[in-house]
Backbone as CSV, one residue per row, in Angstrom:
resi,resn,N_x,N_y,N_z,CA_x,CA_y,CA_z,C_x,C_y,C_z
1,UNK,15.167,31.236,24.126,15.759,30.392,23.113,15.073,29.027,23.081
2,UNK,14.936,28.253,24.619,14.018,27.406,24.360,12.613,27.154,23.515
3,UNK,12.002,28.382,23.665,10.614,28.638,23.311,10.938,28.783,21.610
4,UNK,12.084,28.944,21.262,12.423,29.229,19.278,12.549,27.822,19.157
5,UNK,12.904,27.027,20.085,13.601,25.645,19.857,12.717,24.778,19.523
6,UNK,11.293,24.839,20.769,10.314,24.376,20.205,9.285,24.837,19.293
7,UNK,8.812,25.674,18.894,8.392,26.451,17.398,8.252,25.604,16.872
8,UNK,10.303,25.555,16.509,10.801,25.175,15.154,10.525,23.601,14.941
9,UNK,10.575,23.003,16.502,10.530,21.141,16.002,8.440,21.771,15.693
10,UNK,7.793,21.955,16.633,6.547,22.243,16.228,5.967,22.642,14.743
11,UNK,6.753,23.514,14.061,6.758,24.167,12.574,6.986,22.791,11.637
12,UNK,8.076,22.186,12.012,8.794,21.030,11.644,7.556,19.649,11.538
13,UNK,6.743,19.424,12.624,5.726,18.528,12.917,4.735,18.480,12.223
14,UNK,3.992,19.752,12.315,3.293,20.640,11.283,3.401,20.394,9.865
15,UNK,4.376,20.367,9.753,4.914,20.543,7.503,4.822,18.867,7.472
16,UNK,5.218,17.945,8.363,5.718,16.442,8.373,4.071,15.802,8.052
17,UNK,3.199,16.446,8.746,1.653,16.252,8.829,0.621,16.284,7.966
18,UNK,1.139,17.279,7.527,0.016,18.426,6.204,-0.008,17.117,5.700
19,UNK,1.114,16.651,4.630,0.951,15.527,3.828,0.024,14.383,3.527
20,UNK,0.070,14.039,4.452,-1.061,13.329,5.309,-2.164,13.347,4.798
21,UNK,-2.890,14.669,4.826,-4.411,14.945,4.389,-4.177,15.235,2.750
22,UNK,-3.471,14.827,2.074,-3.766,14.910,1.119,-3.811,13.584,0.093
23,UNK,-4.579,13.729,-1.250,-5.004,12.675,-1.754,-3.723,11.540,-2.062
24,UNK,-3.851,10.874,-2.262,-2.943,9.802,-2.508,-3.178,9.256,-3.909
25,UNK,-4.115,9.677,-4.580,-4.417,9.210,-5.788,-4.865,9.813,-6.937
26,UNK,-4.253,9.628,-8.151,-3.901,10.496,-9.105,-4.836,10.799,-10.429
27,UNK,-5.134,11.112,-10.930,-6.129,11.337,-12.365,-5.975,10.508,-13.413
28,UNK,-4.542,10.335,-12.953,-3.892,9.359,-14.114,-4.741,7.338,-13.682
29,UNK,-4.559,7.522,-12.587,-4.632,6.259,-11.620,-6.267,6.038,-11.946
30,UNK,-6.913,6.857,-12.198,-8.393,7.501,-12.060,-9.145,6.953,-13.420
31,UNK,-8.278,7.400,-13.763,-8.542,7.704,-15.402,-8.396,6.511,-16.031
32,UNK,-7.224,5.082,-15.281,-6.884,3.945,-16.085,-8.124,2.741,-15.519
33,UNK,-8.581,3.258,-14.396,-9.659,2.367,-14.034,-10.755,2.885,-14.397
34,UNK,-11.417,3.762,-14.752,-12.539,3.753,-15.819,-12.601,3.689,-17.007
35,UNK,-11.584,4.178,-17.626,-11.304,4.007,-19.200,-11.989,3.039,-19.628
36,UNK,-12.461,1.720,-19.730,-12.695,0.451,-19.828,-14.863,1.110,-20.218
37,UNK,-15.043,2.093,-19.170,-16.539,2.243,-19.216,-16.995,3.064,-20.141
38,UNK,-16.047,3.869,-20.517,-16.198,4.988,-21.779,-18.014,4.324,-22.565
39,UNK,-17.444,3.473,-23.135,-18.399,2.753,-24.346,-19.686,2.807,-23.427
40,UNK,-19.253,1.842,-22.456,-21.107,1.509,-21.780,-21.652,3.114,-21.129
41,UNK,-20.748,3.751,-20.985,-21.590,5.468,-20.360,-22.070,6.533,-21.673
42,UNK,-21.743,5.963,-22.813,-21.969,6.786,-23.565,-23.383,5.986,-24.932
43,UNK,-23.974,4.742,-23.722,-24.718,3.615,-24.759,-26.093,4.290,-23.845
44,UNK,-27.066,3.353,-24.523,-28.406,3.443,-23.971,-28.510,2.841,-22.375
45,UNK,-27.838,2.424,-21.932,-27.588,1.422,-20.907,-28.837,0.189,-21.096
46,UNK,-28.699,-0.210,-22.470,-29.255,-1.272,-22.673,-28.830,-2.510,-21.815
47,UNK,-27.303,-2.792,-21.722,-27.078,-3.656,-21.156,-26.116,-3.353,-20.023
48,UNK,-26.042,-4.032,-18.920,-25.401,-3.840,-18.115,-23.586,-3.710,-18.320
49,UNK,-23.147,-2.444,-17.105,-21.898,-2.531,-17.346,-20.596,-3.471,-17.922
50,UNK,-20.028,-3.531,-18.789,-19.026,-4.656,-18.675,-18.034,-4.838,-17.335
51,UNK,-17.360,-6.067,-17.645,-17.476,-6.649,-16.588,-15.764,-5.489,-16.380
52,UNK,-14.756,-5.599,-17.426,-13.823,-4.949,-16.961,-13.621,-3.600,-16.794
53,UNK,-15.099,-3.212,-16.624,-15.826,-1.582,-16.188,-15.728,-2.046,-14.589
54,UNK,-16.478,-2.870,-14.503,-16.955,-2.753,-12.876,-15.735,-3.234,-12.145
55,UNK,-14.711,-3.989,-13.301,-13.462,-4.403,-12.393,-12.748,-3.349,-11.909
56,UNK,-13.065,-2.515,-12.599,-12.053,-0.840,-12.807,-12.585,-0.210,-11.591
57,UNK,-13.953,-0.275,-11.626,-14.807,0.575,-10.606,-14.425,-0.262,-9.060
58,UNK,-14.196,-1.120,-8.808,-14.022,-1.843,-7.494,-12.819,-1.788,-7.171
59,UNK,-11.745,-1.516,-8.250,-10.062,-1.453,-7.932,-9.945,0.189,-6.944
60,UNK,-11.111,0.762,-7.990,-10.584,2.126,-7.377,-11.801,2.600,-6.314
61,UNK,-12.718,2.178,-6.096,-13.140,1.821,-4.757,-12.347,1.535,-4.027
62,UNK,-11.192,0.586,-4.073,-10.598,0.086,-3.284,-9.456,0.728,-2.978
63,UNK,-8.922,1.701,-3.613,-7.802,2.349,-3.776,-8.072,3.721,-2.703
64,UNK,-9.572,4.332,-2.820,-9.839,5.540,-2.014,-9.980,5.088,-0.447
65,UNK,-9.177,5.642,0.049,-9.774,5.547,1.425,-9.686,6.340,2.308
66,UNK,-9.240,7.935,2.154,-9.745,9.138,2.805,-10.230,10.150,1.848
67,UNK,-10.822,11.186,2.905,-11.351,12.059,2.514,-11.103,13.055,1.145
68,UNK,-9.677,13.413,1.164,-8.893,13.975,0.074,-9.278,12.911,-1.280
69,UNK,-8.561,11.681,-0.729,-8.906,10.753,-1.918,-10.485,10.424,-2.272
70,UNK,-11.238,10.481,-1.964,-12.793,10.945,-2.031,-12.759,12.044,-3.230
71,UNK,-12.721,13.007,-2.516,-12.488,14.763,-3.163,-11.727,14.201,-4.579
72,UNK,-10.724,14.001,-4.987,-9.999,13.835,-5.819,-10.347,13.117,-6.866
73,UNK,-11.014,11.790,-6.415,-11.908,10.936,-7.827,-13.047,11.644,-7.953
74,UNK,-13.560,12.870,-7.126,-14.608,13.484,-7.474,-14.390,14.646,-8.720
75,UNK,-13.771,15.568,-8.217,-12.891,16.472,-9.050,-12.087,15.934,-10.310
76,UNK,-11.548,14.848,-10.673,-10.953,14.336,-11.501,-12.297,13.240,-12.499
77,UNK,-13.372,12.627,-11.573,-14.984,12.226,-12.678,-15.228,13.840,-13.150
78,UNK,-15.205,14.912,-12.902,-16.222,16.289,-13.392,-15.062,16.414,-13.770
79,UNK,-13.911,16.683,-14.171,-13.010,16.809,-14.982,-12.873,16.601,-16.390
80,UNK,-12.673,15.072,-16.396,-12.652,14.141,-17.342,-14.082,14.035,-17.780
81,UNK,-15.013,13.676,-17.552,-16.295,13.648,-17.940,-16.939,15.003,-18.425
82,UNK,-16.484,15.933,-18.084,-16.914,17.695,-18.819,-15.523,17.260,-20.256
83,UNK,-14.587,16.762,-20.667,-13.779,16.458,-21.691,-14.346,15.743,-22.793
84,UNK,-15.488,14.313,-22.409,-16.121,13.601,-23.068,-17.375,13.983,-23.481
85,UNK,-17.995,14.218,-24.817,-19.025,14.661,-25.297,-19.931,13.092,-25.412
86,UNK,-20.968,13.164,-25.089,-22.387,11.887,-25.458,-22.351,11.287,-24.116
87,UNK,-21.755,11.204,-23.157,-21.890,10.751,-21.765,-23.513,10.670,-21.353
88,UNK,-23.842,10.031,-20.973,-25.041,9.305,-20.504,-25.615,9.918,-18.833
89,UNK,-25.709,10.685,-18.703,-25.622,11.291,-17.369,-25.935,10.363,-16.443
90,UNK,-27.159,9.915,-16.695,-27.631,8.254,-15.831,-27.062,7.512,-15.261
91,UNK,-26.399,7.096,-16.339,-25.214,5.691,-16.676,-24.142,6.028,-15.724
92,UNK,-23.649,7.547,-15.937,-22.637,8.004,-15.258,-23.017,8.298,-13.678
93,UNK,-24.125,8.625,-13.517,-24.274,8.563,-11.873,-24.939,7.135,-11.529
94,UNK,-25.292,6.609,-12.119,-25.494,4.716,-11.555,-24.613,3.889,-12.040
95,UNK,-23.137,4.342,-12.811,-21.823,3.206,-12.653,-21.630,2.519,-11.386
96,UNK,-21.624,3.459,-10.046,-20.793,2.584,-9.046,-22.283,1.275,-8.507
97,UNK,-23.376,1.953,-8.558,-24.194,0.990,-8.239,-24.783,0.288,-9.420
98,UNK,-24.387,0.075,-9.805,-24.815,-0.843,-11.903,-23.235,-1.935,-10.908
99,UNK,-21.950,-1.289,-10.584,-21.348,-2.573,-10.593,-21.135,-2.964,-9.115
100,UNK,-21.669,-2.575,-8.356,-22.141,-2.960,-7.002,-20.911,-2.361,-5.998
101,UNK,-20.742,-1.296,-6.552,-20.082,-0.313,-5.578,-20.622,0.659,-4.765
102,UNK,-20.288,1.250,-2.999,-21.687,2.326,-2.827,-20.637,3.129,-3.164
103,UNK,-21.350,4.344,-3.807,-20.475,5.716,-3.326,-20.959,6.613,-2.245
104,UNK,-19.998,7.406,-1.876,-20.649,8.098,-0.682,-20.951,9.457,-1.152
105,UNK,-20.994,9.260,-2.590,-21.776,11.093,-3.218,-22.071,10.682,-4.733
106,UNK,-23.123,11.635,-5.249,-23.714,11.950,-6.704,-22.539,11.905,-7.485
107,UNK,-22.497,11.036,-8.728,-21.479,11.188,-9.700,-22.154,12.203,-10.846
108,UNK,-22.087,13.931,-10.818,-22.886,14.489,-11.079,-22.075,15.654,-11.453
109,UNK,-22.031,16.437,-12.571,-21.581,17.988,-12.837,-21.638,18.824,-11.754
110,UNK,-23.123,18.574,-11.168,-23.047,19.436,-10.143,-22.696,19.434,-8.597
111,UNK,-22.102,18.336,-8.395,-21.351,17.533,-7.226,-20.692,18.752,-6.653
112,UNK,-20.726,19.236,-5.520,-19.501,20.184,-4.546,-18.365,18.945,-3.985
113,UNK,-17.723,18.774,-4.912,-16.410,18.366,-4.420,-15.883,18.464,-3.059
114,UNK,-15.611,19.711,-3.229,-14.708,20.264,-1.553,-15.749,19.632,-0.610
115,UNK,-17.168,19.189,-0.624,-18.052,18.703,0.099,-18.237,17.359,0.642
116,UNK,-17.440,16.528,-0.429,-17.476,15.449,-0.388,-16.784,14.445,1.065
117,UNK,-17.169,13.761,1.720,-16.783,13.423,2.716,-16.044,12.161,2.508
């Protein structure tokens, strides 16, 4: 009976945990801090990002800070960006460094998500 007793707080620890590894941040959340770049990703990149592009891009830099949440603005850019037709492919993989953000992966169609660290 002991040994069911602990399982169950163990099973219990387990489910309390999972949570944890998962993203914290939403498409929606995603979606309101780039919105702003639409115009400049879909231009010649004649001129550099606007400024309340790169403000967008540094909020949510700032917003990711594990792995899941990584994965998630990855999966949710190839999302939203396969939705938008004239996208600038360029533009779109040199946003975070156009506004002096690093990323730690290709902003790219062909990005492996689940890969992303």
């Amino acid at each position: 009976m002991a040994s069911l007793n602990f399982s169950c707080v163990l099973f219990l620890c387990m489910i309390a945990i999972v949570p944890i590894a998962q993203a914290t941040i939403t498409c929606t959340q995603i979606s309101n801090n780039v919105m702003p770049c639409v115009t400049y990703l879909m231009s010649n990149g004649a001129s550099p990002p606007p400024e309340n592009c790169c403000q967008g891009v540094r909020n949510l830099n700032g917003m990711v800070k594990t792995t899941p949440d990584r994965q998630a603005v990855c999966n949710c850019f190839k999302a939203g960006a396969g939705g938008i037709s004239g996208l600038n492919p360029t533009l779109v993989a040199n946003l975070p460094k156009n506004c002096g953000v690093n990323s730690p992966y290709k902003i790219s169609p062909s990005t492996d998500c689940s890969k992303v660290q």
